[in-house]
C-alpha positions in Angstrom: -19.5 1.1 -17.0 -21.4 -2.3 -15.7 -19.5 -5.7 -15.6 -19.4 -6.8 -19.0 -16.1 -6.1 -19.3 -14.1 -8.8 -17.1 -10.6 -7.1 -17.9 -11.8 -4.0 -16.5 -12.8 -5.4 -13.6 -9.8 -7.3 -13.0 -7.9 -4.0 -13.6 -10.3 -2.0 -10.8 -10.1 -4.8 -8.3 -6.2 -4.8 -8.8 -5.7 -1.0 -8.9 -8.0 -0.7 -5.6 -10.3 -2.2 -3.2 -12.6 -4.0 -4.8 -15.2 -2.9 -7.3 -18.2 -1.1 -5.9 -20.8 0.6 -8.0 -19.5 4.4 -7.6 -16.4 3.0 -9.1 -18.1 1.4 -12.1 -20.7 4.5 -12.0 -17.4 6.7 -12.2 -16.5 5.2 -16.1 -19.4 5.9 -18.7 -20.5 3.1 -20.9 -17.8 3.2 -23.9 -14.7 4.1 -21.7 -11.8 2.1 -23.4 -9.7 0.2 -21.5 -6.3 2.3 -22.3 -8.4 5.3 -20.9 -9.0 3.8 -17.7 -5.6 2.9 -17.2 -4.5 6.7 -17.7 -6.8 7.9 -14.7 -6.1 5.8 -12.9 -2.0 6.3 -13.0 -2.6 10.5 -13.2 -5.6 10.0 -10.6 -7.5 13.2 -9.5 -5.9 15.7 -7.5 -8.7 16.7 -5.4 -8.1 12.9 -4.2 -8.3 14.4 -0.3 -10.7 12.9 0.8 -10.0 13.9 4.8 -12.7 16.7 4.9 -15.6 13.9 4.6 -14.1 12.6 7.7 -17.3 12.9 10.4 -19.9 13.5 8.1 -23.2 11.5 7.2 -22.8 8.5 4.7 -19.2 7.5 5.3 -17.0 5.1 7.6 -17.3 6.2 10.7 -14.5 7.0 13.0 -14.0 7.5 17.0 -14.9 10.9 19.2 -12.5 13.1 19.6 -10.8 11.8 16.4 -6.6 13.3 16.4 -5.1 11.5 13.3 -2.3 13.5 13.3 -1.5 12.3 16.8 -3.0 9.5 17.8 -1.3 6.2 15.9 -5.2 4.4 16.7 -6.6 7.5 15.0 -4.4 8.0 12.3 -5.0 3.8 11.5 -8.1 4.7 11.4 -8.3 7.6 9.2 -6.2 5.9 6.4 -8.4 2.9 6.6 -11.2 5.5 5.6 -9.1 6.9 2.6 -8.9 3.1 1.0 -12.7 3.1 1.7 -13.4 6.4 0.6 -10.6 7.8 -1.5 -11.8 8.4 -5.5 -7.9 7.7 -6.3 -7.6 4.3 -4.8 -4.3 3.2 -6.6 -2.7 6.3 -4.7 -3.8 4.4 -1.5 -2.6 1.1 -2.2 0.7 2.7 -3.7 1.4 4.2 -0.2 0.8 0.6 1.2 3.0 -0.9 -1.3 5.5 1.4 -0.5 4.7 1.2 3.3 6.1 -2.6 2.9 8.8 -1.8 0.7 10.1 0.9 3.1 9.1 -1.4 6.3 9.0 1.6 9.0 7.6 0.3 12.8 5.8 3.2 14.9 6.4 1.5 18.2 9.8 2.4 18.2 10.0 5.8 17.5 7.2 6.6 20.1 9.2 4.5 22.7 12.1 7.1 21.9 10.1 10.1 21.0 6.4 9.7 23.1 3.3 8.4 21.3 2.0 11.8 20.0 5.5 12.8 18.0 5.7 9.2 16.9 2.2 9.4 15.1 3.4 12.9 13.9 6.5 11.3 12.3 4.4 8.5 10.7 1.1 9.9 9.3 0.9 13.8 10.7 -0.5 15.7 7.6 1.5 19.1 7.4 -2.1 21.3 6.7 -3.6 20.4 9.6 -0.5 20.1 12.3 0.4 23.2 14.4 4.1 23.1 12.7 3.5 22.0 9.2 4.8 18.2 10.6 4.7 15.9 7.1 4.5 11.8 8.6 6.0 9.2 6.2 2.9 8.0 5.0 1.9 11.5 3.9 5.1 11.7 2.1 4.8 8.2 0.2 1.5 9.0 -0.8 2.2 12.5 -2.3 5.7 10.3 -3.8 4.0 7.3 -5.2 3.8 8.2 -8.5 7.3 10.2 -9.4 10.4 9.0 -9.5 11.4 6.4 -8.0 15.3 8.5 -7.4 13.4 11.3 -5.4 11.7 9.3 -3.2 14.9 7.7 -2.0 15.8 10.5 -1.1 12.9 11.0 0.6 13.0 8.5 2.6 16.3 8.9 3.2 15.3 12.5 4.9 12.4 11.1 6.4 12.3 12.0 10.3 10.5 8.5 10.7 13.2 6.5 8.6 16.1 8.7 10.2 14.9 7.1 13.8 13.8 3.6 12.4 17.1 2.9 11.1 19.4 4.8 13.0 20.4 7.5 10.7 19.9 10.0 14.4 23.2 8.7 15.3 25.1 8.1 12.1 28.5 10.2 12.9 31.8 10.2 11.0 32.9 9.0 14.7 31.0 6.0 14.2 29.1 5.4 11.1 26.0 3.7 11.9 25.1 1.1 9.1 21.5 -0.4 9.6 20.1 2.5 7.1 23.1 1.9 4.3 22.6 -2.4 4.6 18.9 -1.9 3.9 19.0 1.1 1.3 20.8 -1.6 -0.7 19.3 -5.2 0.5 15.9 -4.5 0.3 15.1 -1.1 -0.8 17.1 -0.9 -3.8 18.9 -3.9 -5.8 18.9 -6.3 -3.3 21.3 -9.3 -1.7 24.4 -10.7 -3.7 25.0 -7.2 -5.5 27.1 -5.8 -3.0 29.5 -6.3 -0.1 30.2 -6.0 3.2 32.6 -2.9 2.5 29.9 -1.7 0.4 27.7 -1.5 3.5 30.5 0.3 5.7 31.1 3.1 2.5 27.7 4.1 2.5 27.7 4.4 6.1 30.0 6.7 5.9 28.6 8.6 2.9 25.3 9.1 5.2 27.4 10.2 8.4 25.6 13.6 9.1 22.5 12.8 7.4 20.7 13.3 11.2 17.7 14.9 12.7 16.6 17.8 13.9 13.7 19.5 16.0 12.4 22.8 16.2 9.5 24.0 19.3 8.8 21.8 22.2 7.5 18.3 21.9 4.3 17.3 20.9 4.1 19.9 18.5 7.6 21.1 17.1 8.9 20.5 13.6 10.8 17.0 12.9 13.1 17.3 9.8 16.0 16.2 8.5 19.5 18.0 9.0 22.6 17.8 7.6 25.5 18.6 9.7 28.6 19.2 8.3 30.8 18.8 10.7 29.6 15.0 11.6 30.6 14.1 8.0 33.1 12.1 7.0 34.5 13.9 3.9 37.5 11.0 2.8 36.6 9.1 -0.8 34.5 6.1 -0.6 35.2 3.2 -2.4 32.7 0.2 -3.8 32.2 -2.6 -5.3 29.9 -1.4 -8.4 30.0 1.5 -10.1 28.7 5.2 -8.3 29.1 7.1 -11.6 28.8 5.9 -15.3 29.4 7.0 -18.4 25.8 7.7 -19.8 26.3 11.0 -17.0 29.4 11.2 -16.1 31.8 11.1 -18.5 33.7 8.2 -17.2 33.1 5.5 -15.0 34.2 5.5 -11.5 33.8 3.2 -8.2 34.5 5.7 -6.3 32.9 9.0 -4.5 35.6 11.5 -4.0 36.9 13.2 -1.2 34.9 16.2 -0.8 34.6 19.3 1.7 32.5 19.2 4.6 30.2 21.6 3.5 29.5 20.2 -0.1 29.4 16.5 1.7 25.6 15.9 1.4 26.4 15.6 -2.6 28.0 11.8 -1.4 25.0 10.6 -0.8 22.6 12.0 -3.3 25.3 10.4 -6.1 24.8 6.7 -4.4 21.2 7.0 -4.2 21.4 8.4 -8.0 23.3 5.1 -8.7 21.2 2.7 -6.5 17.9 4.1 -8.2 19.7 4.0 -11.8 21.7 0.3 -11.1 19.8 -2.0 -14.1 19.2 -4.5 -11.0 17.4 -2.1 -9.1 15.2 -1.9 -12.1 15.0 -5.4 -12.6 14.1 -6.2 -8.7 11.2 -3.4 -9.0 9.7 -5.3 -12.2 9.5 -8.6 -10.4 7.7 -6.6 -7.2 5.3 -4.6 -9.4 4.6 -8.5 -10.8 4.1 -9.8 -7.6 1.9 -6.9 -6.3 -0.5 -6.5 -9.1 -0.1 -9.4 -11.8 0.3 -12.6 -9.9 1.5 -14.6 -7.0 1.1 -18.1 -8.2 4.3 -18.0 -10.6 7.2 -16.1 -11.0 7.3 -13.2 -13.8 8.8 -14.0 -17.0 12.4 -12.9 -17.9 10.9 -11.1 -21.0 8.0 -8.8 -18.5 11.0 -7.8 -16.0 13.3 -6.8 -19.0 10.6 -4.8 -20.2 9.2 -3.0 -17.2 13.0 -2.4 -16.1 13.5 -0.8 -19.2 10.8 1.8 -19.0 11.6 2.1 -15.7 15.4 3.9 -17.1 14.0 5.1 -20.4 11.9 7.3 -18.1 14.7 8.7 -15.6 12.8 6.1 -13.1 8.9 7.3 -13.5 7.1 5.1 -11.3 3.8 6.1 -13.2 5.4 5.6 -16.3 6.2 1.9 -15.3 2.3 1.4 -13.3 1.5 2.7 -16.8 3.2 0.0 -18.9 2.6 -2.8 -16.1 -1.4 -2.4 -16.9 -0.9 -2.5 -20.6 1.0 -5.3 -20.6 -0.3 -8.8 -22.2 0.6 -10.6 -18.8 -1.0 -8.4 -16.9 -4.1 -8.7 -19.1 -4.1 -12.5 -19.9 -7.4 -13.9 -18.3 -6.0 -17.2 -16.4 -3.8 -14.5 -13.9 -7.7 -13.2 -12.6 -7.7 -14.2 -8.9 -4.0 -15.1 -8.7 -2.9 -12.8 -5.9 -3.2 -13.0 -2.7 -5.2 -10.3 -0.3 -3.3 -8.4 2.5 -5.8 -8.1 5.3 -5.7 -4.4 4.6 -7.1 -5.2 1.2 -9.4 -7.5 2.4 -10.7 -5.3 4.8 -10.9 -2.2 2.9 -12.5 -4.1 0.2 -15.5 -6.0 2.1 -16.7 -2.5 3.6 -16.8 -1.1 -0.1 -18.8 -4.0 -1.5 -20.8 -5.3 1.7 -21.0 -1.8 3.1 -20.2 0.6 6.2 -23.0 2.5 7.1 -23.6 2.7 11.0 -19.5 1.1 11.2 -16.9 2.7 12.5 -13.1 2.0 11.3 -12.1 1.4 14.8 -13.8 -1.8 14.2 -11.7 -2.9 12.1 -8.5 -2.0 14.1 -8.2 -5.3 16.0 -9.2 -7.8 13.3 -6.7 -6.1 10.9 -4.5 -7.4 13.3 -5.8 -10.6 14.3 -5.0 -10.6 10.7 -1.7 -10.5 10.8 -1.3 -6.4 9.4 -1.5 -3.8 11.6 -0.7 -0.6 10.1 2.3 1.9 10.7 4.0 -1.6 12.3 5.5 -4.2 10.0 7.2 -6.8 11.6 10.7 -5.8 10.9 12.7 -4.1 8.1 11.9 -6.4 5.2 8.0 -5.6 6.1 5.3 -8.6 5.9 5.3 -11.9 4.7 3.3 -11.8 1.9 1.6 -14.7 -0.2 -0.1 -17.5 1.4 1.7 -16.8 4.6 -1.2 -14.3 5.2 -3.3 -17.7 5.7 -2.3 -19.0 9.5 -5.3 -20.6 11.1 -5.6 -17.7 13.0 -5.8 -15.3 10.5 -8.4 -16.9 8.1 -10.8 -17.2 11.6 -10.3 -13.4 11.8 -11.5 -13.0 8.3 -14.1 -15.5 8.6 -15.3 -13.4 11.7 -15.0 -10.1 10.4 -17.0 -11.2 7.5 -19.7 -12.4 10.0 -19.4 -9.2 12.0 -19.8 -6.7 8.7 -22.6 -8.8 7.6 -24.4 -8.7 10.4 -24.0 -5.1 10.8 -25.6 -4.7 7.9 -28.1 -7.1 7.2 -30.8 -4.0 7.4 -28.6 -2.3 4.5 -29.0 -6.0 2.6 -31.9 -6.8 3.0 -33.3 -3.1 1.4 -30.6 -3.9 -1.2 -32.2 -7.5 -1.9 -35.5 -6.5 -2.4 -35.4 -6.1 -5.9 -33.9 -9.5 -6.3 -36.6 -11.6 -3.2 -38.3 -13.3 -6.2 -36.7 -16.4 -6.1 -33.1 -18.1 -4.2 -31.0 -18.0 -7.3 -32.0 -14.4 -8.0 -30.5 -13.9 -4.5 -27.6 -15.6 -4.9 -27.2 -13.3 -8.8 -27.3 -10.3 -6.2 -25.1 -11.5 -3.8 -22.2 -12.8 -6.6 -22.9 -9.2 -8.4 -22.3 -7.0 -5.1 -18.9 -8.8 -4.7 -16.2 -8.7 -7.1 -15.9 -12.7 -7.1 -14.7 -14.8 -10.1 -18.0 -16.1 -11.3 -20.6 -18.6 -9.7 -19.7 -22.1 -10.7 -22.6 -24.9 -10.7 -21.8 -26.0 -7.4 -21.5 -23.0 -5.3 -24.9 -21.6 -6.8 -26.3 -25.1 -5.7 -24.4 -24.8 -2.1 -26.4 -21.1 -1.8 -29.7 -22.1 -3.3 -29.4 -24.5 -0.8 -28.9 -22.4 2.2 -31.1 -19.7 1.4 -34.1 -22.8 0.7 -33.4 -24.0 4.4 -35.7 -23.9 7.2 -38.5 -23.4 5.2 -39.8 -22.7 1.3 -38.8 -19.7 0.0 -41.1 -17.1 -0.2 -38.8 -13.6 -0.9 -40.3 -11.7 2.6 -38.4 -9.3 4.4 -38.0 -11.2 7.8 -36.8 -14.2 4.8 -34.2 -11.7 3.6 -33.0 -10.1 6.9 -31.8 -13.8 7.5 -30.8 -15.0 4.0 -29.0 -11.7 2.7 -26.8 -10.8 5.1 -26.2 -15.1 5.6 -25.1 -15.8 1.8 -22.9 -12.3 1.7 -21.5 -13.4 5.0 -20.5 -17.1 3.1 -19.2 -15.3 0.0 -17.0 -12.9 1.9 -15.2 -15.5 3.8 -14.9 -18.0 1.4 -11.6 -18.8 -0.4 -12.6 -17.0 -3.4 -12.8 -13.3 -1.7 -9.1 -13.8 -0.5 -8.2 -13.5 -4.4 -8.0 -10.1 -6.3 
């Protein structure tokens, strides 16, 4: 596939991080549109992409590299995956839902120690001594399903169970932080229910706890339900736990059950919560947000219709990714460059198209931050401010400079590159605009460029021209306001 095809690209760049020529190389010339879309939403399942970690010709990482319990390690080796990974909208699925489920590392490890709070958050069970799975492990290998079962899995998620509390939620003393935000932000969101709604499904999670096998460091972290800590009275709410579509009759209610048979209470709220038409709806106006566009609200007519494949297909996130992609407003040409790119994007996006050889991902580490993202640690439970509140000051000089930093460490790399293209300054600035996914070169930016790369002297296309000029005008493209759109 080359670049003739604008919608393609638009579809790559929002499905990914950014375009690069192995992902155009990966479609041959003639792949429709519609058959894109389907690979990308099935993506490969030899999509691990761990076992390159170390070698020759990828992102480099630090010595003695421990992902599994080192949180800097582990930030580093999923930077590597977005760089590296052949199914990149698995990747930015697990960020996605990294937001949406807002989990912060720092304070597990200040209960648990640093190594079992990176086990809880990105351990991968194949290579850890007890079969340890982290969070992000398990809402990357969820991305795709149903959108039910991976409430529940985060629900038994050792790292959420800590996060929110659910270690000490007791029929003693039901702990709510987990039940407020399974319904405010994970699910349908604030004004469908109330404050007794909050204290119900407290109580239908008392018992939902943790438990650990083997001695720190490496035992197993899993979840545990215990019986005897639930409270088995009926919990009643506000909306409806059981309808008639599958239950025969609707009911407000979750009945009285045995201790033993207990856990049932809250698998039938989270079946209600992931089935409630406003959880649908709220899910149709985030998947707008996160891949069609942040410069105006989605249309009553796109949320109606995503929410509705969402429950004609027992809540099949790849189902809905599916029909998102096809959709007219997703493919409507003035909605190019209209969302806004998290610094993990950003950054994950300029080593693909500007290149990593000779860089390591701990580079990346403390601008990420400088940023305003740093990974495994949103700010709180509702997860990062997204939008234009990416822009501070301080965060567009950390762009800026990490631009000039990559550049720089690879102006060898661009100059080779540039070769082909040394015959003249707007053949340059053709190569530069081409290795970027950027909307395309208006009149006065080619001018601006032209300009640059004709200062200090005629231009004459020599390597010692191009060591200077190359790595310059990609350094000028990647920070300008342009790159920060996908």
């Amino acid at each position: 596939m080359d670049k003739s095809s604008p919608l393609i690209e638009h579809l790559l760049r929002r499905t990914g991080f950014g375009v690069s020529e192995a992902d155009r190389a990966r479609f041959p010339a003639g792949t429709s549109y519609r058959q894109i879309v389907d690979w990308l939403v099935a993506y490969p399942e030899s999509s691990d992409v761990d076992a390159k970690i170390g070698t020759p010709g990828y992102l480099l990482t630090s010595s003695g590299f421990a992902p599994n319990t080192n949180i800097t390690h582990a930030r580093q080796r999923w930077l590597f995956r977005m760089v590296h990974s052949p199914a990149p909208l698995q990747e930015r699925m697990a960020l996605l839902w990294h937001h949406h489920f807002a989990t912060g590392y720092n304070k597990i490890a200040g209960m648990y120690g640093a190594v079992d709070g990176a086990r809880m958050m990105a351990a991968r069970a194949s290579t850890d001594p007890s079969g340890q799975t982290g969070q992000i492990e398990m809402l990357r290998r969820g991305a795709f399903g149903s959108f039910r079962d991976l409430l529940v899995n985060v629900a038994q998620d050792p790292a959420m169970l800590v996060w929110l509390d659910g270690i000490s939620n007791v029929k003693a003393k039901p702990q709510e932080n987990f039940a407020r935000e399974l319904m405010e932000l994970f699910t349908f969101g604030v004004g469908q229910f109330a404050e007794s709604d909050v204290y119900a499904a407290a109580r239908v999670f008392t018992g939902w706890n943790l438990a650990r096998s083997g001695a720190s460091g490496t035992g197993l972290y899993r979840f545990q339900y215990n019986p005897t800590l639930h409270d088995t009275d009926a919990k009643d709410f506000t909306f409806n736990i059981y309808t008639p579509v599958r239950h025969g009759k609707p009911s407000a209610r979750i009945p009285a059950r045995n201790a033993a048979s207990g856990m049932q209470d809250g698998l039938d709220l989270i079946q209600a919560l992931a089935y409630h038409p406003e959880t649908a709806r709220r899910l149709a106006r985030r998947l707008w947000t996160w891949f069609v566009s942040e410069t105006e609200p989605a249309s009553d007519g796109f949320v109606e219709s995503i929410a509705r494949v969402y429950l004609d297909n027992q809540t099949n996130i790849r189902a809905v990714l599916r029909a998102v992609f096809m959709s007219r407003e997703f493919a409507d040409e003035s909605r190019a460059y209209q969302r806004y790119a998290w610094p993990a994007e950003f950054v994950a996006r300029a080593l693909r198209e500007v290149g990593y050889q000779g860089f390591s991902a701990n580079d990346a580490l403390t601008p990420l931050t400088n940023m305003g993202q740093q990974l495994f640690e949103p700010p709180d439970v509702a997860g990062w401010d997204l939008g234009l509140a990416w822009f501070t000051t301080g965060g567009m000089l950390a762009r800026l400079n990490f631009a000039s930093q990559l550049a720089t460490n690879q102006r060898v790399a661009l100059r080779d590159a540039a070769r082909p293209f040394a015959g003249s300054a707007n053949a340059l600035v053709d190569f530069c605009y081409d290795r970027l996914s950027l909307p395309p070169v208006t009149i006065d930016n080619q001018m601006s460029l032209v300009d640059y790369a004709l200062s200090g002297g005629p231009w004459t296309g020599s390597d010692a021209q191009l060591l200077i000029k190359a790595p310059g005008m990609v350094h000028m493209l990647a920070g300008s306001a342009e790159y920060q759109l996908v």
